[in-house]
C-alpha positions as CSV (number, residue, x, y, z in Angstrom):
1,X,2.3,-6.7,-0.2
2,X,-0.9,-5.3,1.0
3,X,1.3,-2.0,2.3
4,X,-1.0,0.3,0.2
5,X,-4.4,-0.4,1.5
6,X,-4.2,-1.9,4.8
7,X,-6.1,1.4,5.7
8,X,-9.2,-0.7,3.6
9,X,-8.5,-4.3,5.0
10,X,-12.2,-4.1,6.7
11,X,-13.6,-3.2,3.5
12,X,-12.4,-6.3,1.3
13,X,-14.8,-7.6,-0.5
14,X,-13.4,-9.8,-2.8
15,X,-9.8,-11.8,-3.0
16,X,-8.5,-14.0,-6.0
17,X,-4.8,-15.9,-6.7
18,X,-4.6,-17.2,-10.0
19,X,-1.3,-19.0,-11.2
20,X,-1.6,-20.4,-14.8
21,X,1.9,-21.7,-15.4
22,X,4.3,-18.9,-14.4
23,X,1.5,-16.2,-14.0
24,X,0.3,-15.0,-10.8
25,X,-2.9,-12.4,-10.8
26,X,-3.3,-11.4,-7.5
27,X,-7.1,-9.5,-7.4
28,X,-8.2,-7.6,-4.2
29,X,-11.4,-6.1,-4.9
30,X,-12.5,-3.2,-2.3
31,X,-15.2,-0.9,-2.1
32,X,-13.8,2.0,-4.0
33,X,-11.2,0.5,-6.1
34,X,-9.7,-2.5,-7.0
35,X,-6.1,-3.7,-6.3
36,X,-3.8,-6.1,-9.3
37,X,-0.8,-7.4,-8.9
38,X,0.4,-9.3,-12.0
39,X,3.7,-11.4,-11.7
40,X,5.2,-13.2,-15.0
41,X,8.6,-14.4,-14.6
42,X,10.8,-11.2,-14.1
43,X,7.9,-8.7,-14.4
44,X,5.9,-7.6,-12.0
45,X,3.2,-4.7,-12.4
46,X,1.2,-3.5,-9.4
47,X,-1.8,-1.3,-10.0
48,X,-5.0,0.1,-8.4
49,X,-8.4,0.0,-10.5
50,X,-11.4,2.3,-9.8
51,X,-15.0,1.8,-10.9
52,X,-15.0,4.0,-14.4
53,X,-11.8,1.7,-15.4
54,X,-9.1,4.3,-15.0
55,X,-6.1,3.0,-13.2
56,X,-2.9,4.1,-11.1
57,X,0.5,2.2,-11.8
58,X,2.1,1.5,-8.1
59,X,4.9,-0.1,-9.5
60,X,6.5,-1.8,-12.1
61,X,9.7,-3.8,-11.6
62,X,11.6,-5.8,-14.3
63,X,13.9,-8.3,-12.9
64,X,17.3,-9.5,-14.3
């Protein structure tokens, strides 16, 4: 999971699971950006977050 910034693993500063139910948030929070995973049943979106709030969709996967 962690295929696109194990480059910044020394620079975590912050990690967070939530599951509420079937959610899962997954927050890595690193010194440039910030990394979200979001899992709900058969979605899944995967997305890095920079400080001025713009953000770059890794992935998004519906399952069947």
């Amino acid at each position: 999971m962690l295929h696109c910034v194990s480059s910044y693993e020394k620079k975590l500063n912050f990690y967070k699971t939530t599951k509420i139910n079937n959610l899962i948030t997954q927050v890595l929070r690193f010194e440039k950006f910030t990394h979200i995973q979001i899992s709900f049943l058969a979605f899944q979106k995967e997305f890095l977050k920079s400080p001025n709030g713009s953000e770059v969709i890794l992935q998004v996967v519906l399952n069947k």
